[in-house]
C-alpha positions in Angstrom: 69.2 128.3 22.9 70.8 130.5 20.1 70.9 134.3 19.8 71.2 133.8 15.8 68.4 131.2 15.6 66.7 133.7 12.9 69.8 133.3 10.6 69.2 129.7 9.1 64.7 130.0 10.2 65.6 126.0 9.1 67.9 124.5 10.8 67.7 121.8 12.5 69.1 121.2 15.7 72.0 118.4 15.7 72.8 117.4 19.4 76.5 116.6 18.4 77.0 119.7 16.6 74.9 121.6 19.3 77.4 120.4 21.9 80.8 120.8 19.9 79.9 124.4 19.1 78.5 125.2 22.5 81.5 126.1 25.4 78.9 127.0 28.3 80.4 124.6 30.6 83.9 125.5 30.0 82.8 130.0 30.3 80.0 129.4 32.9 82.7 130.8 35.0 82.6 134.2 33.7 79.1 134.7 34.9 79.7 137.6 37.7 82.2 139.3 35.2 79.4 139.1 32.5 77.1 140.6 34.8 79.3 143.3 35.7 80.4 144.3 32.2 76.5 144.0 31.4 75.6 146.4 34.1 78.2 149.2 32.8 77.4 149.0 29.1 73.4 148.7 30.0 74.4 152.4 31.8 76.4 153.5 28.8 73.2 152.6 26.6 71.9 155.0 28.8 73.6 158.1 28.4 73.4 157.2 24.2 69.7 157.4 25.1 68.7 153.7 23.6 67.5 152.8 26.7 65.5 155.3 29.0 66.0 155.3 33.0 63.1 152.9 33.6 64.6 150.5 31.2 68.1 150.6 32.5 66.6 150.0 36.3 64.6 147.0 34.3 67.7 145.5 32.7 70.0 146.5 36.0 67.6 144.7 38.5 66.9 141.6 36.1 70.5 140.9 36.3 71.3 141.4 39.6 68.2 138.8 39.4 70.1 136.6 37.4 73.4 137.2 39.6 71.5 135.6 42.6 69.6 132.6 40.6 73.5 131.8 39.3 75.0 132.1 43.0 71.8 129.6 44.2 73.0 126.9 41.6 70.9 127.2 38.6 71.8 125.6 35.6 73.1 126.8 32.2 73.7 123.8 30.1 71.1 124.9 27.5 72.4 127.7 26.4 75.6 128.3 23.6 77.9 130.1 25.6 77.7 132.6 29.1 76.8 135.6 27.3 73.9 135.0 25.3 73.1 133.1 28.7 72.7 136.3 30.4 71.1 138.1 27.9 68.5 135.0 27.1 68.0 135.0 31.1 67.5 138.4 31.6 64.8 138.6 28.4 62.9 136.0 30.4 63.2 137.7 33.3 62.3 141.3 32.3 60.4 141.2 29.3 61.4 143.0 25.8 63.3 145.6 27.1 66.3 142.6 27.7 66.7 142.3 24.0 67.8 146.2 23.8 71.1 145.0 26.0 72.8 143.7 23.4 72.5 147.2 21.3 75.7 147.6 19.7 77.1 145.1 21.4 79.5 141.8 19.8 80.4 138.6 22.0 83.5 139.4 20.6 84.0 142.0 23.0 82.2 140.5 25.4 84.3 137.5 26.0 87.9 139.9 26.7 86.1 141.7 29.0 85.1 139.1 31.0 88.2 137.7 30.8 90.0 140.8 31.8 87.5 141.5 34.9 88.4 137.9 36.0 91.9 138.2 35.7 91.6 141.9 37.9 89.7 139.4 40.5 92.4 136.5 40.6 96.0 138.0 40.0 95.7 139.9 43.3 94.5 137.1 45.0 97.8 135.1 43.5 99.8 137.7 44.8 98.3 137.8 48.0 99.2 133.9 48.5 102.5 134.2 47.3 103.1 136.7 50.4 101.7 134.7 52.9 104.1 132.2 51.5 106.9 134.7 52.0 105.7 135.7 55.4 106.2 132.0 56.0 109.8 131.9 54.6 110.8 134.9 57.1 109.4 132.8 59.9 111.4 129.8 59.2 114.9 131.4 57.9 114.9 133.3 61.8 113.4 129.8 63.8 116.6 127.6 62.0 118.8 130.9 61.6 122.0 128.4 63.2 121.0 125.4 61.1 124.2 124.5 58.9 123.2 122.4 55.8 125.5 121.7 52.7 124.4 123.1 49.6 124.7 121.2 46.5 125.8 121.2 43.4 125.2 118.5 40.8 123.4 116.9 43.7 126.9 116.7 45.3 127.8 118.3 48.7 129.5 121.7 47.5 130.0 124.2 50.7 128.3 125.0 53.4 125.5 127.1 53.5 123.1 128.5 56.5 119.7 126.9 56.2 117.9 130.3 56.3 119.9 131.4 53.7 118.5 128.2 51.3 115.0 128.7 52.2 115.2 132.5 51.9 116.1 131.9 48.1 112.1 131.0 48.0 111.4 134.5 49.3 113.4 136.0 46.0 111.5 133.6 43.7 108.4 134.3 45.0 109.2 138.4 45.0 109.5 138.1 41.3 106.9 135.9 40.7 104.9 138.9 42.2 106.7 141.8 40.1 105.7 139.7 36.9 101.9 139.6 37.5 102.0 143.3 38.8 103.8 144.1 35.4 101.4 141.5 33.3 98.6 142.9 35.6 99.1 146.5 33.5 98.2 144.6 30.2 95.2 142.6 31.7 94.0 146.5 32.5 92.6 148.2 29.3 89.1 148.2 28.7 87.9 146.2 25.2 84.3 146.7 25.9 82.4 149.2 23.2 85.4 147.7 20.3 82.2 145.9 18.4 82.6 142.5 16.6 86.1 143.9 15.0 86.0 147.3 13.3 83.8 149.5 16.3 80.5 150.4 17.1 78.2 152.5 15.2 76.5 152.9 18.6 78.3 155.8 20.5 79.1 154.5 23.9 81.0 156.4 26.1 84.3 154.1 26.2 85.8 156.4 28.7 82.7 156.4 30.9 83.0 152.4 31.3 86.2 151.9 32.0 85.6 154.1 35.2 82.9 152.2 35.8 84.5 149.2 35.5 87.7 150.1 37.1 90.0 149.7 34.7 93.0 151.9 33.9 92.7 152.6 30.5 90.8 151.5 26.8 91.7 149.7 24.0 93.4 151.5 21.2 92.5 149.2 18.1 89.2 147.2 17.5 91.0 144.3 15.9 93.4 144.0 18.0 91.0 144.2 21.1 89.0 141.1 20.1 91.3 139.0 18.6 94.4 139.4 21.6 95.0 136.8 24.2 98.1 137.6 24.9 97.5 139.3 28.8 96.3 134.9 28.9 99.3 134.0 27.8 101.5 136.4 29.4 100.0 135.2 32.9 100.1 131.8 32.2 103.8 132.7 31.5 104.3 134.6 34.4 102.6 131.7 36.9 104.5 128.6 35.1 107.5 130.7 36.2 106.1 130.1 39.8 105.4 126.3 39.9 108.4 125.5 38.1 110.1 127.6 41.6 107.5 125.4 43.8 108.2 122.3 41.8 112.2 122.7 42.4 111.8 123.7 45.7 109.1 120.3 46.4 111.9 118.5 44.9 114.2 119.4 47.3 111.8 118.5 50.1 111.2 115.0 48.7 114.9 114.3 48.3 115.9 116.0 51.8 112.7 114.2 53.7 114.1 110.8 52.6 115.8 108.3 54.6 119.2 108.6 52.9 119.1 112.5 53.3 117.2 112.5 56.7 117.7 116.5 56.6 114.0 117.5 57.1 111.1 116.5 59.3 107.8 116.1 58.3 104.9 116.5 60.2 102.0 113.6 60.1 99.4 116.4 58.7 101.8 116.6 55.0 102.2 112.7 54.7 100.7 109.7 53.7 101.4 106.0 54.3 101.2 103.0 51.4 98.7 100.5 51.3 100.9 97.8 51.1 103.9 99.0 53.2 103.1 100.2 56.9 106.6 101.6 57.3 106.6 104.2 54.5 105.9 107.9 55.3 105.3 109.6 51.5 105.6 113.1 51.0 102.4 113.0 48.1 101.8 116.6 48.7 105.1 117.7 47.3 105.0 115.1 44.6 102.1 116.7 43.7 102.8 120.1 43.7 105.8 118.9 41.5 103.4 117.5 39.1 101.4 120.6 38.9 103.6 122.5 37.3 103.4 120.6 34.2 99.5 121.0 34.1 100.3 124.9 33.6 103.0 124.4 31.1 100.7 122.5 29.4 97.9 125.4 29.0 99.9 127.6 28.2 101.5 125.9 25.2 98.1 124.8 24.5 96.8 128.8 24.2 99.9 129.1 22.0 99.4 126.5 19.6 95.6 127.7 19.6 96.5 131.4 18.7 99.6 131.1 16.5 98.5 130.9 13.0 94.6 132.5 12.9 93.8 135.4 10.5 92.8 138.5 11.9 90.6 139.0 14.0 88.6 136.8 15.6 88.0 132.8 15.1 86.0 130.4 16.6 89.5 128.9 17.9 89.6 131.3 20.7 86.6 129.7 22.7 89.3 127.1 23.2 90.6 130.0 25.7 89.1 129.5 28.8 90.3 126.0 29.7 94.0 127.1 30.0 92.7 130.3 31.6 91.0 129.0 34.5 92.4 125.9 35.3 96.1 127.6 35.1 94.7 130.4 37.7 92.7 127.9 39.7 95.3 125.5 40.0 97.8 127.4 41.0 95.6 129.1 43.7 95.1 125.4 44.9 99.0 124.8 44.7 99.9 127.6 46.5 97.7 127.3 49.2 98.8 123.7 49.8 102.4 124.8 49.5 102.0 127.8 52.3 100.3 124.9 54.5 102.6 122.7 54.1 105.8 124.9 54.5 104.7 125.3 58.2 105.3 121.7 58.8 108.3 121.3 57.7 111.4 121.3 60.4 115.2 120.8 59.2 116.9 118.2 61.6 120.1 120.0 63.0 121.8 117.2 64.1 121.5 114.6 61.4 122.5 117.0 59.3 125.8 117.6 60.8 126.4 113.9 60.7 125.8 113.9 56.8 127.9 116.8 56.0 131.1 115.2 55.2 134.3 117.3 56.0 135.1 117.3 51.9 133.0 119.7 52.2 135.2 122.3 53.2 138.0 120.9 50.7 137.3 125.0 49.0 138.3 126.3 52.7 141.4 124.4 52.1 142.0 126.5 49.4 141.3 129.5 50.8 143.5 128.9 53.5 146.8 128.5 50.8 145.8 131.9 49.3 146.1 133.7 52.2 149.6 131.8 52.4 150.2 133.5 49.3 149.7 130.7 47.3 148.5 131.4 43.9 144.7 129.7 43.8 145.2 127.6 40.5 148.3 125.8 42.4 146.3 125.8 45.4 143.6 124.3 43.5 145.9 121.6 42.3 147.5 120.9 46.0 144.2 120.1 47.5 142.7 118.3 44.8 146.0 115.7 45.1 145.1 115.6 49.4 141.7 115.4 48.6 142.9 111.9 46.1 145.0 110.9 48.7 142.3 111.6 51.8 140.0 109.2 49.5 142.5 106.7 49.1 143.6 106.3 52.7 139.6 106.2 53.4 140.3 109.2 55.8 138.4 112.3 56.2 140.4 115.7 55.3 140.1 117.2 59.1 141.6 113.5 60.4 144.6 113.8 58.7 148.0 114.5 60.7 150.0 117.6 59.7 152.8 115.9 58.9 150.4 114.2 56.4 149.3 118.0 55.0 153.4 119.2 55.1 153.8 116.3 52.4 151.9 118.2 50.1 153.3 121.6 51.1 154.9 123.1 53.3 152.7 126.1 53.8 150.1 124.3 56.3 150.7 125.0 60.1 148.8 123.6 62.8 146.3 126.5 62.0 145.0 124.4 59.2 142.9 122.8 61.7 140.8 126.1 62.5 139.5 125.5 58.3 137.9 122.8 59.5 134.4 124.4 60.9 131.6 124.8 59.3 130.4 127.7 60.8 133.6 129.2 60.3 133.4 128.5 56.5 130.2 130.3 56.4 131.2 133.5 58.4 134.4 133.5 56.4 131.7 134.3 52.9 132.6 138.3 52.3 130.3 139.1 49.6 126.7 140.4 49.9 123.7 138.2 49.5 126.3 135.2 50.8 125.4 133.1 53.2 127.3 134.9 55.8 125.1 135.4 59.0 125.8 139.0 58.4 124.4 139.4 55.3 121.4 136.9 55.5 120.1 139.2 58.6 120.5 141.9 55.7 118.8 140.0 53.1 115.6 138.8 55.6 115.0 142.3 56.8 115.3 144.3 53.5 112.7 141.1 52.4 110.6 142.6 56.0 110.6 146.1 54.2 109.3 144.8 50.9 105.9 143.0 52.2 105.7 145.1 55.2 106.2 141.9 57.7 105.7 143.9 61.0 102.4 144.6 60.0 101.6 140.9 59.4 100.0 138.4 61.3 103.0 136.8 62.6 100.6 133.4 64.6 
């Protein structure tokens, strides 16, 4: 069903062509923001006086109508697209006072508006997950606060590092995954409705009056710009790729650390699968996927990119190609993260077989350390320990099994004291700086992260 049908009275209708031009399935989703924006310019019509106040009750009940048919299942293939749906719907449904609706009116609009009502929905929802996710983090950094893990580098042991102070990083990734969709959130929020097809409306509606009515925090300043912009899309794609690709590093980490030659983390039953083939195997598929998703968004979004980048001002039939990237990058990442705040709940570093994995090389910088306070000068104290840690190696000994006599040969600087280097809870307490991994300042960092989502007031089950 066309809105334009009385354009070319001879047309005939070509299934193939019908179906390439129409994107109903792929904006179906818009329906309730449709409806909404409907509702507010059917009111603005109002006060412009081309519709009376029986007529706007008419078109206002017919879509609320329409609203509830849509939430019961009915379907829409038929039509083009979701807004001459409604409009087409709410004709049959109220008579001829439905075609006055579109009064001034351009799809072009239309379709940013829904688009920026939907985005208003979903961004605070994605916030809202990525929280919980944080409350999450808190919990676990302050249940493992004495777990010692080594941190890497290269995928090499490089120094110690407290276990809450590795999962707390998530906390700081998440935070500015936040900041970016409340600061992407402010361009979603302008009102395009009342811009026309490109260059206005010759029908006077009170701009001002629907952006209240619609909640948003401000209107459009240019008609062109207004219908041909998808850059709040792309700036939110942006903002949650930056998220995943945090997820997907952190799943990473949980696949390598869950394996058998790592052994660091436990898995509960409820986050693994088995193999078809191999009763023994115990696959972490959750965090595979979660790993994979994030290639789905940066997909979309260079897919919107390469859709926008070279069309004419203003707007092109290119720019139906919009909604894929834009609700399949907000819906999966809703999916992702609430698979990824599950799962981080059943996830339990093991404290002993991590101590047997951290080799004492580890503390080959605290060996360092140790000669500067000596007074050595660190390059020559770099060079010193490198030649015990060459020799440790090639005597197949570990660095806190060597005699002293064996250190003295090297320089005569180490003392029995030397021994005391080799803790690794020492090594972390002995971090000065803030935002280290000393105790001290990771009890800092996870209760100015309390302060910034308010954790008392969370549910803390």
């Amino acid at each position: 069903m066309k809105l334009w049908n009385r354009r070319f009275h001879s047309r005939k209708r070509i299934p193939l062509l019908e179906d390439f031009n129409a994107s109903i399935k792929e904006d179906n989703f818009l329906y309730k923001a449709e409806i909404e924006a409907s509702k507010a310019y059917a009111k603005a019509l109002k006060k412009t006086s081309i519709l009376n106040k029986n007529e706007l009750n008419k078109i206002l009940s017919g879509l609320n109508k329409i609203k509830e048919n849509l939430e019961q299942g009915e379907n829409l293939n038929q039509f083009e697209d979701i807004h001459s749906a409604i409009e087409l719907l709410l004709t049959e449904e109220i008579g001829e006072t439905g075609k006055k609706l579109h009064t001034g009116r351009s799809r072009n609009e239309q379709v940013v508006t829904d688009e920026r009502l939907y985005l208003k929905k979903k961004i605070p929802q994605i916030i809202n997950l990525l929280e919980k996710i944080q409350v999450n983090v808190i919990k676990s950094a302050e249940e493992n606060f004495d777990v010692v893990i080594p941190g890497y580098t290269h995928l090499q042991q490089a120094q110690c590092v407290l276990f809450s102070h590795y999962i707390m990083s998530l906390f700081w990734q998440m935070e500015r995954g936040k900041n970016r969709l409340h600061d992407s959130l402010k361009r979603v929020d302008s009102l395009t409705l009342g811009v026309g097809a490109l260059a206005g409306s010759s029908i006077p509606v009170d701009r001002e009056y629907m952006k209240d009515l619609l909640g948003f925090s401000s209107v459009s300043e240019n008609s062109l710009d207004s219908v041909s912009d998808r850059s709040f899309i792309l700036e939110i794609l942006f903002a949650l790729s930056l998220i995943l690709l945090d997820l997907s590093r952190l799943a990473e980490d949980f696949i390598i650390f869950t394996s058998q030659e790592f052994d660091f983390l436990e898995m509960d039953d409820s986050i693994s699968t088995s193999s078809s083939l191999m009763p023994q195997k115990k696959n972490p598929d959750f965090f595979e996927l979660i790993r994979a998703s994030s290639v789905k968004i940066f997909g979309y979004l260079t897919t919107l990119f390469m859709i926008i980048k070279g069309l004419p001002f203003s707007y092109n039939k290119d720019l139906q190609e919009d909604k894929i990237p834009l609700y399949n990058g907000v819906e999966e990442t809703i999916k992702v993260l609430k698979v990824f705040d599950f799962a981080l709940h059943k996830i339990k570093p093991k404290r002993e077989k991590i101590l047997d994995k951290i080799s004492p090389f580890i503390l080959s910088t605290d060996l360092v350390d140790y000669l500067i306070e000596k007074g050595m000068p660190f390059r020559d104290a770099h060079g010193v320990v490198g030649e015990i840690v060459d020799y440790a190696q090639n005597e197949n000994k570990e660095l806190n099994l060597l005699r002293i006599d064996e250190f003295r040969n090297f320089c005569d600087l180490f003392n029995d004291d030397v021994y005391d280097v080799f803790s690794f809870n020492n090594s972390i307490k002995k971090k000065r700086t803030y935002g280290s991994t000393n105790p001290k300042y990771v009890k800092i960092q996870i209760e100015k992260a309390k302060g910034l989502i308010g954790y008392s007031q969370k549910d803390r089950k």
